[in-house]
N, CA, C and O atoms as a CHARMM CRD file, in Angstrom:
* protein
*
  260
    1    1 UNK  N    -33.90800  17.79700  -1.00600 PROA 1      0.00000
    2    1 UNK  CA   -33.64600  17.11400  -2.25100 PROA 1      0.00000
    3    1 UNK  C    -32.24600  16.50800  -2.26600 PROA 1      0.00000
    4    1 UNK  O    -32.03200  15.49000  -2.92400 PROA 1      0.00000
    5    2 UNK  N    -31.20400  17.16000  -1.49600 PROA 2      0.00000
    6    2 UNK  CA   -30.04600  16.92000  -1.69000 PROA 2      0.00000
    7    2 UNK  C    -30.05200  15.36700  -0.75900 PROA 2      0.00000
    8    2 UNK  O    -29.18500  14.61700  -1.20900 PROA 2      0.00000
    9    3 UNK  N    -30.79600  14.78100   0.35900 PROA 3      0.00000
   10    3 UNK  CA   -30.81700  13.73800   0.96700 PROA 3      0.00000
   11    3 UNK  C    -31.47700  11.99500  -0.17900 PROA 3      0.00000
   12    3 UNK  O    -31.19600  10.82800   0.09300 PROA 3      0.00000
   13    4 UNK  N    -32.32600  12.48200  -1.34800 PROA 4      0.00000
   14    4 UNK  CA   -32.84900  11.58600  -1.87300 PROA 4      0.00000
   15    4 UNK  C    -31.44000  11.45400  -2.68100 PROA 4      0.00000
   16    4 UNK  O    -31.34500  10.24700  -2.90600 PROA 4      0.00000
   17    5 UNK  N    -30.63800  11.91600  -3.06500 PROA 5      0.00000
   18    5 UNK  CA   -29.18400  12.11200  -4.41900 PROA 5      0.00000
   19    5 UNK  C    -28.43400  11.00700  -3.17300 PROA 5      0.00000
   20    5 UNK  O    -28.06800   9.89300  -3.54900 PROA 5      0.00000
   21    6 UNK  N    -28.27100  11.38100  -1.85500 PROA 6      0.00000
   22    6 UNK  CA   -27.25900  10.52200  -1.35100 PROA 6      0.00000
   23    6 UNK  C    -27.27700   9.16300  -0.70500 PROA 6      0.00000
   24    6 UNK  O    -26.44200   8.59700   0.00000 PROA 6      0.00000
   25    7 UNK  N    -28.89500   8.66500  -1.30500 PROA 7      0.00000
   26    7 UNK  CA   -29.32200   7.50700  -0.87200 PROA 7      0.00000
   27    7 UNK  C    -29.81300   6.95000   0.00700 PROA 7      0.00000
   28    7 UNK  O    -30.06500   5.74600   0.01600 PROA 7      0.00000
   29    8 UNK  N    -30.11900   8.05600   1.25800 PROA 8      0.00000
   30    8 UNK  CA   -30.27800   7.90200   2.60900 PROA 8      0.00000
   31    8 UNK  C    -31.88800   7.24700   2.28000 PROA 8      0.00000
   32    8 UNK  O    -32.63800   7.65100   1.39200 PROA 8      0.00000
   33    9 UNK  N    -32.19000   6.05600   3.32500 PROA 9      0.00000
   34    9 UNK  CA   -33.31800   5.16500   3.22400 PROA 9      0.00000
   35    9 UNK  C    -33.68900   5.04400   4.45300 PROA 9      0.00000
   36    9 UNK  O    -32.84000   4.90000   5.33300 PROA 9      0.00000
   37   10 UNK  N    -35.59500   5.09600   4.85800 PROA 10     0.00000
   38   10 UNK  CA   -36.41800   4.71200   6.04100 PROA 10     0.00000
   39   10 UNK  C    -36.58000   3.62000   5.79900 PROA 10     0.00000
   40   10 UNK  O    -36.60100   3.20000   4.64200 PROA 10     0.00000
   41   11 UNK  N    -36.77600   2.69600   7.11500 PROA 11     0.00000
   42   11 UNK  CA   -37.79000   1.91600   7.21700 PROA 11     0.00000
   43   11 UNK  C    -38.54100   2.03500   8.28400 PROA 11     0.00000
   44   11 UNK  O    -38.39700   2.19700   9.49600 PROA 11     0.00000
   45   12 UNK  N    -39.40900   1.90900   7.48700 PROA 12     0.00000
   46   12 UNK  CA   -41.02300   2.42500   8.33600 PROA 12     0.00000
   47   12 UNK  C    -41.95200   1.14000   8.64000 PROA 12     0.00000
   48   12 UNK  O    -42.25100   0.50800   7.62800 PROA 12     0.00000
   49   13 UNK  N    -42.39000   0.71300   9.69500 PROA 13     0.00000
   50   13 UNK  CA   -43.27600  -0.13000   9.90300 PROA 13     0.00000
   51   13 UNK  C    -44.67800   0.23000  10.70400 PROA 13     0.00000
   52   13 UNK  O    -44.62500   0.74600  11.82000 PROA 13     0.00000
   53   14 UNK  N    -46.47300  -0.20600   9.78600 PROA 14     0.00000
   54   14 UNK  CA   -47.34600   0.34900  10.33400 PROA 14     0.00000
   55   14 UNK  C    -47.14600  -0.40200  11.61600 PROA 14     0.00000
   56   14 UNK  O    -46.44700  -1.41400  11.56300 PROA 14     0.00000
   57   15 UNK  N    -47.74800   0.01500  12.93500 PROA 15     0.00000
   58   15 UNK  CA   -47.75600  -0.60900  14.31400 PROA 15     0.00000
   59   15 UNK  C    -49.67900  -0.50900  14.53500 PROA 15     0.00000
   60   15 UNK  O    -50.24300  -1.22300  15.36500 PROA 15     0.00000
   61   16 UNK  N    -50.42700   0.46100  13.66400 PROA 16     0.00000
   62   16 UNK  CA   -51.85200   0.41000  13.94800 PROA 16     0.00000
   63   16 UNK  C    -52.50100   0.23800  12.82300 PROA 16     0.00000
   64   16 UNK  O    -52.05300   0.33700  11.68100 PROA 16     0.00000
   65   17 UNK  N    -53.74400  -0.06300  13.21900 PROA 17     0.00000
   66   17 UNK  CA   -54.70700   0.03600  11.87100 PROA 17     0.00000
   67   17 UNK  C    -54.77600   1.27800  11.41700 PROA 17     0.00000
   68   17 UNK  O    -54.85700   2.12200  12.30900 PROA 17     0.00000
   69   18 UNK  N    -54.76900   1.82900   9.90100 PROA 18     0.00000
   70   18 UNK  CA   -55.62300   3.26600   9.88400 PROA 18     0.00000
   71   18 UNK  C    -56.82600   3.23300   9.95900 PROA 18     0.00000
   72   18 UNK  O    -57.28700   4.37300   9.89400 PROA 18     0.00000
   73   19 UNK  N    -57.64500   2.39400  10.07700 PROA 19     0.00000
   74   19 UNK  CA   -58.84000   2.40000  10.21800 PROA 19     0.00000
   75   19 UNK  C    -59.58400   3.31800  11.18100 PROA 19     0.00000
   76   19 UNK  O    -59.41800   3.46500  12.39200 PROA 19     0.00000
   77   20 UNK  N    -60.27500   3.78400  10.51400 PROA 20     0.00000
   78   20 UNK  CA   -60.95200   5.30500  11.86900 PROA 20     0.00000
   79   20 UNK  C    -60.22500   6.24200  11.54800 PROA 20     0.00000
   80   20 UNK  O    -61.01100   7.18900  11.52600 PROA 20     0.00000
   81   21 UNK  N    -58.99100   6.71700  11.21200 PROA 21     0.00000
   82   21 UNK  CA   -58.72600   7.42800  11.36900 PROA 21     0.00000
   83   21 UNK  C    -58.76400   8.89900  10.07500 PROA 21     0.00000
   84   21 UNK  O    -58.09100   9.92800  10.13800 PROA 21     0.00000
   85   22 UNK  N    -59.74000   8.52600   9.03900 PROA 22     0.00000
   86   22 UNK  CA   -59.98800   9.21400   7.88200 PROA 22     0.00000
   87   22 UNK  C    -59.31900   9.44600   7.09200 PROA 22     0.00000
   88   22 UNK  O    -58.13500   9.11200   7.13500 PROA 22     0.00000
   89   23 UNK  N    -59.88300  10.14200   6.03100 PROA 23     0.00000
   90   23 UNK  CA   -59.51800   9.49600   4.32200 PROA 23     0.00000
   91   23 UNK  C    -58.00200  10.47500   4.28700 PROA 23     0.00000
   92   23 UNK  O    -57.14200  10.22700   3.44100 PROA 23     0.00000
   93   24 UNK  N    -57.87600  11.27400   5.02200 PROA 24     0.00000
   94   24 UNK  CA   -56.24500  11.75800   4.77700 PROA 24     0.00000
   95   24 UNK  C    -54.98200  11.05700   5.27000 PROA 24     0.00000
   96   24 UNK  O    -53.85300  10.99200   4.78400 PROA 24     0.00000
   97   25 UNK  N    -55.60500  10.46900   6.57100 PROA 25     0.00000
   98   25 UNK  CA   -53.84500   9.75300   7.52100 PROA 25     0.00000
   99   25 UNK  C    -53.98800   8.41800   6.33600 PROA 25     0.00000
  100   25 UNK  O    -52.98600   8.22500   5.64800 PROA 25     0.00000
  101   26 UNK  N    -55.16900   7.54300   6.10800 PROA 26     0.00000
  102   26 UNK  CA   -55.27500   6.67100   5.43500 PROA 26     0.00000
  103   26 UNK  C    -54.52800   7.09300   3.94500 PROA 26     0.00000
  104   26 UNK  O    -53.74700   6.32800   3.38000 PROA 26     0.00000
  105   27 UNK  N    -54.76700   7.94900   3.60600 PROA 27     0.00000
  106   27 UNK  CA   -53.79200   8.06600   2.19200 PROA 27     0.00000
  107   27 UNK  C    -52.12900   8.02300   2.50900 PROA 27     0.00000
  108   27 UNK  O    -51.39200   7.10100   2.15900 PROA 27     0.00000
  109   28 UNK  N    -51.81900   8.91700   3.05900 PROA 28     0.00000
  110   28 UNK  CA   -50.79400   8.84600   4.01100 PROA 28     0.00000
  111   28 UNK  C    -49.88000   7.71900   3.87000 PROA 28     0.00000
  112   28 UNK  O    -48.78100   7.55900   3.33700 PROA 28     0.00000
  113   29 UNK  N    -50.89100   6.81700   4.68100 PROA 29     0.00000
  114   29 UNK  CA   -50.16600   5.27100   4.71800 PROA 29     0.00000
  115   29 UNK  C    -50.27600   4.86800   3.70900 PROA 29     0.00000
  116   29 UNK  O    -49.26500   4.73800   3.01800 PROA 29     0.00000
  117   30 UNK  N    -51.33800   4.56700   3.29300 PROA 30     0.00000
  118   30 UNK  CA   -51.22000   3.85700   1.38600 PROA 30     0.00000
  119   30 UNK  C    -49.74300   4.90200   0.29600 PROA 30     0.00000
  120   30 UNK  O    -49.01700   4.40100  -0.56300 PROA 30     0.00000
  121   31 UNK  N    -49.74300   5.95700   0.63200 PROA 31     0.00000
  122   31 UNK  CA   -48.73000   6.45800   0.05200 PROA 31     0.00000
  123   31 UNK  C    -47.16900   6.10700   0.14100 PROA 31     0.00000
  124   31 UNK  O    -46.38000   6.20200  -0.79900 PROA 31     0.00000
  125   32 UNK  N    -46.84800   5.65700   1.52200 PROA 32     0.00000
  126   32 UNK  CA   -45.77000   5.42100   2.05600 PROA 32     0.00000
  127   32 UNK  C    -45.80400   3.47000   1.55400 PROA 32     0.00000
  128   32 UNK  O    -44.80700   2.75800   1.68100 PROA 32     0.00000
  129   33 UNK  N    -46.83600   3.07900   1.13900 PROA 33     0.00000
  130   33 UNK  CA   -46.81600   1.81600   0.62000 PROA 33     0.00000
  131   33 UNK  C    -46.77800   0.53300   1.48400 PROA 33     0.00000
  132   33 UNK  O    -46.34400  -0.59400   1.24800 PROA 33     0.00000
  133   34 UNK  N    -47.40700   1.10900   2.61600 PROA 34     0.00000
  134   34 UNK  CA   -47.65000   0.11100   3.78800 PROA 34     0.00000
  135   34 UNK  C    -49.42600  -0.42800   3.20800 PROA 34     0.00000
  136   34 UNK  O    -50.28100   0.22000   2.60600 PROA 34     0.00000
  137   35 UNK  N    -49.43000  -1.75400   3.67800 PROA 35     0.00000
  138   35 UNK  CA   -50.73400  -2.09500   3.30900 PROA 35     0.00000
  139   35 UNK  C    -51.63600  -3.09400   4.48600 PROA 35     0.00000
  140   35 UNK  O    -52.70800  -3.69800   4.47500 PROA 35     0.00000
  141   36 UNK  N    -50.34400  -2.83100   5.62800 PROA 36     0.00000
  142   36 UNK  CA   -51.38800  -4.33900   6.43700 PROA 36     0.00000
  143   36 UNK  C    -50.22400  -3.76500   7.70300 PROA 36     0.00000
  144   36 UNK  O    -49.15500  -3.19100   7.49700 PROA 36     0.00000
  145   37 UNK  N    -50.82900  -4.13100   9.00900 PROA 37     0.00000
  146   37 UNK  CA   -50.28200  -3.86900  10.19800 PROA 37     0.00000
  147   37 UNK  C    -49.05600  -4.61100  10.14500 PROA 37     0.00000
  148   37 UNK  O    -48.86000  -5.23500   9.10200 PROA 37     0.00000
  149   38 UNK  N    -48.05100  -4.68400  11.19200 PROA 38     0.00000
  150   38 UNK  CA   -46.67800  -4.91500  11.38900 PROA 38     0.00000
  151   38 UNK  C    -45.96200  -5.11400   9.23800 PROA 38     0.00000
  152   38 UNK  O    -45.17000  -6.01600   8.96700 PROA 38     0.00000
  153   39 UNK  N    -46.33700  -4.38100   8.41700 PROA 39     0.00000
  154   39 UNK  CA   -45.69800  -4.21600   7.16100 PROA 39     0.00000
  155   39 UNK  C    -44.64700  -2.99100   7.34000 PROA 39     0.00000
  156   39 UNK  O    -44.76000  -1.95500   7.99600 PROA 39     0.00000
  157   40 UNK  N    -43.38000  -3.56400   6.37200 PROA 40     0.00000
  158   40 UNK  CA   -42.29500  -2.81300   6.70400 PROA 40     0.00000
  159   40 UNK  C    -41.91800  -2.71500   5.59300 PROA 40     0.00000
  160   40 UNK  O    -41.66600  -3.64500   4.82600 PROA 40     0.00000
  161   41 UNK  N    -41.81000  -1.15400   5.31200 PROA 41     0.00000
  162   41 UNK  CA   -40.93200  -1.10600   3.57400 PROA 41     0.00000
  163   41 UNK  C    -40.29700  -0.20800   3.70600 PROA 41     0.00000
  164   41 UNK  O    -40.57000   0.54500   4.64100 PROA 41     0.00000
  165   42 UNK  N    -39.01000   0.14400   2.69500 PROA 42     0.00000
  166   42 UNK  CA   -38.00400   1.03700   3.01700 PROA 42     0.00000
  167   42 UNK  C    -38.28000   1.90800   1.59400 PROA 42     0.00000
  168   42 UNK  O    -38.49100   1.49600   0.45400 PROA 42     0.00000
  169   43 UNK  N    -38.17100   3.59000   2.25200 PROA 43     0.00000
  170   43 UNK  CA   -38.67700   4.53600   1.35600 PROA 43     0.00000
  171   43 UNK  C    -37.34800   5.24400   1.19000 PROA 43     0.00000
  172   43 UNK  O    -36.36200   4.84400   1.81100 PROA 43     0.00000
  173   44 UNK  N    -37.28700   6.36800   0.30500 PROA 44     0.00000
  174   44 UNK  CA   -36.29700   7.55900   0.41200 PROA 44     0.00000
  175   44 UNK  C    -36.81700   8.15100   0.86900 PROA 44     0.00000
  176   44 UNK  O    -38.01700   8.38800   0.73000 PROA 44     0.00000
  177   45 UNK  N    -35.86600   8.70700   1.76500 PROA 45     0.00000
  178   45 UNK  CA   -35.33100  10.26100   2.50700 PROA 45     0.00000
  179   45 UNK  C    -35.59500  11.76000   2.13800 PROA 45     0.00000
  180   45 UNK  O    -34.97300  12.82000   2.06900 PROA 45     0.00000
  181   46 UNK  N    -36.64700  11.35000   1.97100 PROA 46     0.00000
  182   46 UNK  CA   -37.23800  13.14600   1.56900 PROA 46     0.00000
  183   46 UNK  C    -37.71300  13.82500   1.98300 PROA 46     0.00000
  184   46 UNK  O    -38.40800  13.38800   2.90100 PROA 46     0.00000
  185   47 UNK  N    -37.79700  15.13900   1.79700 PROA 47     0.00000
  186   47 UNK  CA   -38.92000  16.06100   2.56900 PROA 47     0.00000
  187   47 UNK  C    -40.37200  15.55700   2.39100 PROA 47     0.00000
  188   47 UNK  O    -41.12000  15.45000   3.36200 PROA 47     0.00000
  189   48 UNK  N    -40.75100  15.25300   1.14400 PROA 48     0.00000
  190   48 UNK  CA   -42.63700  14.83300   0.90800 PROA 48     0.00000
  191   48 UNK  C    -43.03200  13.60600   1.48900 PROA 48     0.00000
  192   48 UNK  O    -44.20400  13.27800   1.67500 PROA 48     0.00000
  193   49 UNK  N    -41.80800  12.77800   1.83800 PROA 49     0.00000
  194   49 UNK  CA   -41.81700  11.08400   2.65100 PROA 49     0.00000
  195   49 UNK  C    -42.00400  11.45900   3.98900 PROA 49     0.00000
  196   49 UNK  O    -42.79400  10.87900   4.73400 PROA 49     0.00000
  197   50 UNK  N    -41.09200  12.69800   4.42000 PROA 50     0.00000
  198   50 UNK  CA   -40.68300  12.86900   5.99400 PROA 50     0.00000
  199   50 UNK  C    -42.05400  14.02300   6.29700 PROA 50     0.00000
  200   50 UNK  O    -42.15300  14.38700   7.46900 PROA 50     0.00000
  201   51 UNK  N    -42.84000  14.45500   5.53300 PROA 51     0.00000
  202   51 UNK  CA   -44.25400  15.02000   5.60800 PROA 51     0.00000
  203   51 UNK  C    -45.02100  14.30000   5.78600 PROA 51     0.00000
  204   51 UNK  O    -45.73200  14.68700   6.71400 PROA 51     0.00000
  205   52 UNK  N    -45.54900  12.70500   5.11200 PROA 52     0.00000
  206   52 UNK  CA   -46.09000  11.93300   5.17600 PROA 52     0.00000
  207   52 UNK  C    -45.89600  11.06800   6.81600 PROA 52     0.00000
  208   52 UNK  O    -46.77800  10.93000   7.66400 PROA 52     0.00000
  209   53 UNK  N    -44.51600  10.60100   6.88500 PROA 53     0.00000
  210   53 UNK  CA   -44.49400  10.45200   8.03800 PROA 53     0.00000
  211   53 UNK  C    -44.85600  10.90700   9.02100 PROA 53     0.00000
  212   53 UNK  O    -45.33500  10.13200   9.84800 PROA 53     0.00000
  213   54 UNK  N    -44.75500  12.76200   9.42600 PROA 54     0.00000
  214   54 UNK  CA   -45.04600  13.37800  10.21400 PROA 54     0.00000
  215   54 UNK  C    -46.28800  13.49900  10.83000 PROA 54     0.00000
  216   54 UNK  O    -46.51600  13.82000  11.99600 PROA 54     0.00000
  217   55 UNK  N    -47.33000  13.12000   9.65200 PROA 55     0.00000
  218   55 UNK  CA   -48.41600  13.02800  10.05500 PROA 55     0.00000
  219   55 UNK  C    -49.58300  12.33200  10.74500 PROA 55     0.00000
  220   55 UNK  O    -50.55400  12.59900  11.45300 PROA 55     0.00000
  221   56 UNK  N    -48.67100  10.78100   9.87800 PROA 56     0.00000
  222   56 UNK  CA   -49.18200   9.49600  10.72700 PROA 56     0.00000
  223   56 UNK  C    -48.21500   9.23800  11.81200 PROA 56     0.00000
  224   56 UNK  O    -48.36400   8.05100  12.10100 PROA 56     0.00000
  225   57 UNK  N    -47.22500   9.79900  12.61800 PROA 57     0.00000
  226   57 UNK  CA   -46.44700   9.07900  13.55800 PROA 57     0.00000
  227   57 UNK  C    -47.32600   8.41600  14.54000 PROA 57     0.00000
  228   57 UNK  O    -46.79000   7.41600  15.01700 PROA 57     0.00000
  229   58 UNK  N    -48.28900   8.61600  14.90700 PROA 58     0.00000
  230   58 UNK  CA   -48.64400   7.79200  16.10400 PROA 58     0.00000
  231   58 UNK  C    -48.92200   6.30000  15.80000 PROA 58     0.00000
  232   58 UNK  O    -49.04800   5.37300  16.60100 PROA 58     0.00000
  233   59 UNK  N    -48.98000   6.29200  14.57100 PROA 59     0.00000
  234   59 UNK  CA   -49.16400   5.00400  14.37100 PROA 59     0.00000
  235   59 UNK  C    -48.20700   4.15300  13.14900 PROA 59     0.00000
  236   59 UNK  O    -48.60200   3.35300  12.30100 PROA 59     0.00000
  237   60 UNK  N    -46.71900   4.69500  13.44000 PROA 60     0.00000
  238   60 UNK  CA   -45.87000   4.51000  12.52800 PROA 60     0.00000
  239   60 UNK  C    -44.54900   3.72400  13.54800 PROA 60     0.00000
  240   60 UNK  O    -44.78300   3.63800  14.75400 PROA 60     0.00000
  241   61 UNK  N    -43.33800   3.23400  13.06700 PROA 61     0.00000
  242   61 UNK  CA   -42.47300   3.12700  13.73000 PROA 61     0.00000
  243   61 UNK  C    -41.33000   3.30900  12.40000 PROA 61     0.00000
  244   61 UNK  O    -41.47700   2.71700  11.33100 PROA 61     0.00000
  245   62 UNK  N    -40.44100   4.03000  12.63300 PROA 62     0.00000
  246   62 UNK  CA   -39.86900   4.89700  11.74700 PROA 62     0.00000
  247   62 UNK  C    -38.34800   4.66300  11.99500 PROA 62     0.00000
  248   62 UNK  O    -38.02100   5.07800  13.10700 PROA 62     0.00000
  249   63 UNK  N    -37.46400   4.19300  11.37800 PROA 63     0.00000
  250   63 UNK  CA   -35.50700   3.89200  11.44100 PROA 63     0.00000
  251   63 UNK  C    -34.86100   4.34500  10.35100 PROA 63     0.00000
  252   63 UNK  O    -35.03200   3.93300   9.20400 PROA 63     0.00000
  253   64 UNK  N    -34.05400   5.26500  10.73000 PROA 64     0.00000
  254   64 UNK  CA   -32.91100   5.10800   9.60600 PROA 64     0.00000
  255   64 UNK  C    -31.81800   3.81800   9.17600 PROA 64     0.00000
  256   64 UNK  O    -31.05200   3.09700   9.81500 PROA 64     0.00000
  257   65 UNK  N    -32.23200   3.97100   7.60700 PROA 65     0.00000
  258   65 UNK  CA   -31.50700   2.40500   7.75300 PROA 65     0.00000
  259   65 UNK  C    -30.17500   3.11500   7.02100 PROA 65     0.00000
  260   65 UNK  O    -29.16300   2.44900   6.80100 PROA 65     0.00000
């Protein structure tokens, strides 16, 4: 919690389809607010963001900005 207070920001870009890959990694990504392959949006630094991430990495590309 103390990382979302100091502003620290991802940017995350999808690199795959979720397609196939079922209704949980797919929420996942819709959660993180990606909606279409090579889409790039910058999230906060949190534990429930950096959970989300963790799960889809194989098909994520992930920077601290």
């Amino acid at each position: 919690m103390t990382s979302a207070k100091s502003g620290k920001k991802l940017r995350v870009t999808l690199l795959k389809s979720p397609y196939g890959t079922g209704r949980v990694h797919m929420a996942c990504v819709r959660g993180l607010g990606l909606r279409r392959r090579h889409h790039t949006v910058e999230v906060e630094d949190t534990a429930a963001v950096r959970g989300m991430i963790a799960r889809v990495a194989y098909m994520l590309k992930c920077e601290e900005v």
